[in-house]
C-alpha positions in Angstrom: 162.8 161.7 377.9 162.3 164.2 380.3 163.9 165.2 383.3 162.1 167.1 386.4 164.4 168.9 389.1 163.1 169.7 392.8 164.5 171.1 395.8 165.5 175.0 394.7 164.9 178.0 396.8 166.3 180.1 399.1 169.0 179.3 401.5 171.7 181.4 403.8 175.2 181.0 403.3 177.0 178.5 405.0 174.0 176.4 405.1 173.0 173.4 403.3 170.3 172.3 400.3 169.7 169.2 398.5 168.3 169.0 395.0 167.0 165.6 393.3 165.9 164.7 389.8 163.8 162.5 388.1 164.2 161.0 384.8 161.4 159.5 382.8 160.7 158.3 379.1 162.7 155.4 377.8 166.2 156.7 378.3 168.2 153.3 376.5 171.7 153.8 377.6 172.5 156.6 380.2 175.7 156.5 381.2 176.4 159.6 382.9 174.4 162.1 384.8 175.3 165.5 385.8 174.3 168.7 387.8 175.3 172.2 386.3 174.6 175.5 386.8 174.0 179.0 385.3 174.8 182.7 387.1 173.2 185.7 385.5 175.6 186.7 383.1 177.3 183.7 382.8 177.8 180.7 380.8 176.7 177.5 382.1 179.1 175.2 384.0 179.6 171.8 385.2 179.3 171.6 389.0 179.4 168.0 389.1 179.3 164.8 386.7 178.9 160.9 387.9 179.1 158.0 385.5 177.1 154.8 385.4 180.6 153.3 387.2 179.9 155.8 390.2 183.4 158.0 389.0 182.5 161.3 389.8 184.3 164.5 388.2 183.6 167.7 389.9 183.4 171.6 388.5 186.4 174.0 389.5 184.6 175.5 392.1 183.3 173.0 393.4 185.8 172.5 396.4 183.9 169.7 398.0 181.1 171.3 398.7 178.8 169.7 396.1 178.0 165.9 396.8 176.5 164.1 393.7 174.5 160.8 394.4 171.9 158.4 392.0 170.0 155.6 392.2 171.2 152.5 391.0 169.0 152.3 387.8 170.5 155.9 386.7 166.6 157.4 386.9 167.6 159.7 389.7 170.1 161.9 390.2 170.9 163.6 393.4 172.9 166.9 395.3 173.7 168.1 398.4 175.2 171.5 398.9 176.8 172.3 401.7 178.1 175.4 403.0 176.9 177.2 400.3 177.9 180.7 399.5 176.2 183.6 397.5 178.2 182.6 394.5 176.3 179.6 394.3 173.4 181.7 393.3 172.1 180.4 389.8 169.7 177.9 388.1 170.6 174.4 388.9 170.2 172.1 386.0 169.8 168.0 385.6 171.1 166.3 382.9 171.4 162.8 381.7 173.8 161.5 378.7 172.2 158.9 376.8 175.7 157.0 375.3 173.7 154.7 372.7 171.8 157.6 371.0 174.8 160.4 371.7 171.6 162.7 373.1 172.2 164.8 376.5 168.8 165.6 377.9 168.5 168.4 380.4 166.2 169.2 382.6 163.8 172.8 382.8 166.1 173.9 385.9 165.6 175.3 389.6 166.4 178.0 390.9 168.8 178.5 393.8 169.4 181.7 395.6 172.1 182.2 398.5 171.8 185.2 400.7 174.6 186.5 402.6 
């Protein structure tokens, strides 16, 4: 299983970005699919989770700001920042929770810079 994430780069603050991501291999159960993130320095953190029943549980910070979508098969996963700030500046990483096996696959990361 392998996951692919697209969409990082630079952005202002207070201005918007969207990442996707792509799952492929023969994934047999996922039931959840997440977006997290890692700062220089710091650990890596949730930003936001949504389950194959579309339930969505979103990171501390997240304040809104972070919209998760994904196709109906569970193959895609999808985010939308919004109103980003330079805090938001980290790696963006995909994962995908496959509940049969007990595996969490993540994806290589992109990078998302926020410049004030």
């Amino acid at each position: 299983v392998q996951l692919q994430a697209f969409g990082g780069g630079l952005v202002q603050a207070g201005g918007s970005l969207n990442l996707s991501c792509t799952v492929s291999g023969n994934i047999v159960s996922p039931n959840v699919m997440g977006w997290y993130r890692q700062a220089p320095g710091k650990q890596r953190e949730l930003v936001v989770r949504i389950f194959s029943g579309d339930e969505r549980t979103p990171g501390d910070f997240a304040e809104g700001r972070f919209i998760v979508s994904r196709d109906i098969n569970m193959r895609k996963i999808f985010l939308r920042m919004v109103s980003v700030k330079p805090e938001d500046t980290a790696v963006y990483y995909c994962a995908v929770h496959d509940l049969k096996i007990g595996i969490q696959y993540w994806g290589q990361g992109t990078l998302v810079t926020v410049s004030s």
